[in-house]
C-alpha positions in Angstrom: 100.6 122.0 96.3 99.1 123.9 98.9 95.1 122.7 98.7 96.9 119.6 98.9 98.0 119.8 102.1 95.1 122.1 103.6 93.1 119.1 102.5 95.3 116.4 104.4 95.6 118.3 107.0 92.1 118.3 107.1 91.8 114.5 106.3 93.9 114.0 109.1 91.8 115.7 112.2 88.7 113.7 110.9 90.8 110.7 110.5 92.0 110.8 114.4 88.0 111.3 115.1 87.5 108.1 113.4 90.4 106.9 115.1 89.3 107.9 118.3 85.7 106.5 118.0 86.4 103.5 116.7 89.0 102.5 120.2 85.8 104.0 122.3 83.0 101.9 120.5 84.6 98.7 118.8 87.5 98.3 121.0 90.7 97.8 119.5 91.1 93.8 118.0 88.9 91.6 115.9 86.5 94.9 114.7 85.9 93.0 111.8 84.9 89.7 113.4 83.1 90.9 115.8 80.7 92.9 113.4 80.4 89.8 111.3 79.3 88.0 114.9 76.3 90.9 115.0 78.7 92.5 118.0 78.8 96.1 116.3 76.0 97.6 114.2 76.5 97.3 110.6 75.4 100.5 110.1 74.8 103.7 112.5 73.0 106.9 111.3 72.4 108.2 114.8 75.5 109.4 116.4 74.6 112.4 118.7 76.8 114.4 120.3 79.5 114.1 118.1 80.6 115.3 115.2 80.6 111.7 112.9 77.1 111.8 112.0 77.0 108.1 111.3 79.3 104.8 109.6 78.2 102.0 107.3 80.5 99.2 107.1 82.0 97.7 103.8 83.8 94.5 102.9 87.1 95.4 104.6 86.3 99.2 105.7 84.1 101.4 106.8 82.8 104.6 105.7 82.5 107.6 108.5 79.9 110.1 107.9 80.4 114.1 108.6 78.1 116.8 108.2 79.8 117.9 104.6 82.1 115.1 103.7 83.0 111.1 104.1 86.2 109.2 105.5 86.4 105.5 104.4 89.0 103.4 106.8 89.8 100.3 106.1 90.6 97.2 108.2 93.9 95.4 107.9 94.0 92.8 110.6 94.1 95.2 113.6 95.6 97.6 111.8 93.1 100.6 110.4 94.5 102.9 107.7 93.0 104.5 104.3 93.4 103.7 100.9 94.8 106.3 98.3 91.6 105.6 96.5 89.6 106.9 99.9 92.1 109.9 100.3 91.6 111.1 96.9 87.8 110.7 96.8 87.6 113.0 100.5 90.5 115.4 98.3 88.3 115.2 95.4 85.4 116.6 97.0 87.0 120.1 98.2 89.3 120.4 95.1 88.1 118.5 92.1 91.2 119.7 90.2 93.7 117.6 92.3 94.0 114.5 90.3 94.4 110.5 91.9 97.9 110.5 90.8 99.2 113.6 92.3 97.4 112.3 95.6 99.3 109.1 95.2 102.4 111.1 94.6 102.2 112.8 97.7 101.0 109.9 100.1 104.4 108.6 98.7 105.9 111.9 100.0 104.4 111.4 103.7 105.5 107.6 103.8 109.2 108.9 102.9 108.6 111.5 105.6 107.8 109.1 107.5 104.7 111.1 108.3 102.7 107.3 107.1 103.4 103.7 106.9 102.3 101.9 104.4 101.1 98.4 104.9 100.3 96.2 102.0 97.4 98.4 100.7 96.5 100.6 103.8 98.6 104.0 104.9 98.1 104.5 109.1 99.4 107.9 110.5 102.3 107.7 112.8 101.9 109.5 116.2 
C-alpha cells in the first residue's frame, strides 16, 4: 500500500494548509455560525499569495481549492476533521485504483496508530 500512503502523506500537508488558514482567517470557535451570520465569505475564489486557490462552504464543511486537487473539511462543533468519503475522493483522484474500502481500512489503521481520532463522523490529525 505504498500510493496509499504517498497519497496521505500528501492529504496531510494540504490538510495542515487548510488547517492553518482557517485559525488565520475564521478564527478558531463558532466558524460555522459566524458564516451563517454573513461573518466569513461563503465562498472565496481569490486567494493570492497562497497556495489554496479558493473554498466554497457546504452544509457542515467546506471544500478547499488547490491548483490540481480539492480538500473537503468538515465542521464538528469546533472540531475540523475529514470524512473517509473526502479522503477517498482526494485518493481517488491521484490513484483511481485505490478503492473506498481499502481507504476506510487504513483510516482505521491511523486511528489505531493513533496517528487520528475519530469523532463521531470526522477523523482530526493528532499533533
Amino acid at each position: 500500500m505504498r500510493d496509499l500512503d504517498v497519497i496521505y502523506s500528501k492529504f496531510i500537508e494540504k490538510l495542515k494548509l487548510v488547517l492553518r488558514y482557517i485559525l488565520e482567517n475564521f478564527g478558531e470557535k463558532e466558524i460555522l455560525m459566524r458564516k451563517n451570520q454573513g461573518l466569513i465569505q461563503n465562498r472565496n475564489f481569490g486567494i493570492k499569495n497562497s497556495q489554496i486557490k479558493g473554498y466554497v462552504f457546504h452544509g457542515y464543511g467546506c471544500d478547499f481549492r488547490f491548483k490540481n486537487e480539492d480538500v473537503d473539511i468538515e465542521f464538528e462543533n469546533d472540531n475540523i476533521g475529514f470524512t473517509d468519503w473526502s479522503f477517498y475522493l482526494f485518493v481517488d483522484g491521484h490513484n483511481s485504483e485505490i478503492t473506498e474500502a481499502m481507504c476506510k481500512a487504513f483510516l482505521k489503521e491511523k486511528v489505531e496508530k493513533q496517528e487520528l481520532r475519530f469523532l463521531n463522523r470526522i477523523y482530526e490529525i493528532n499533533e
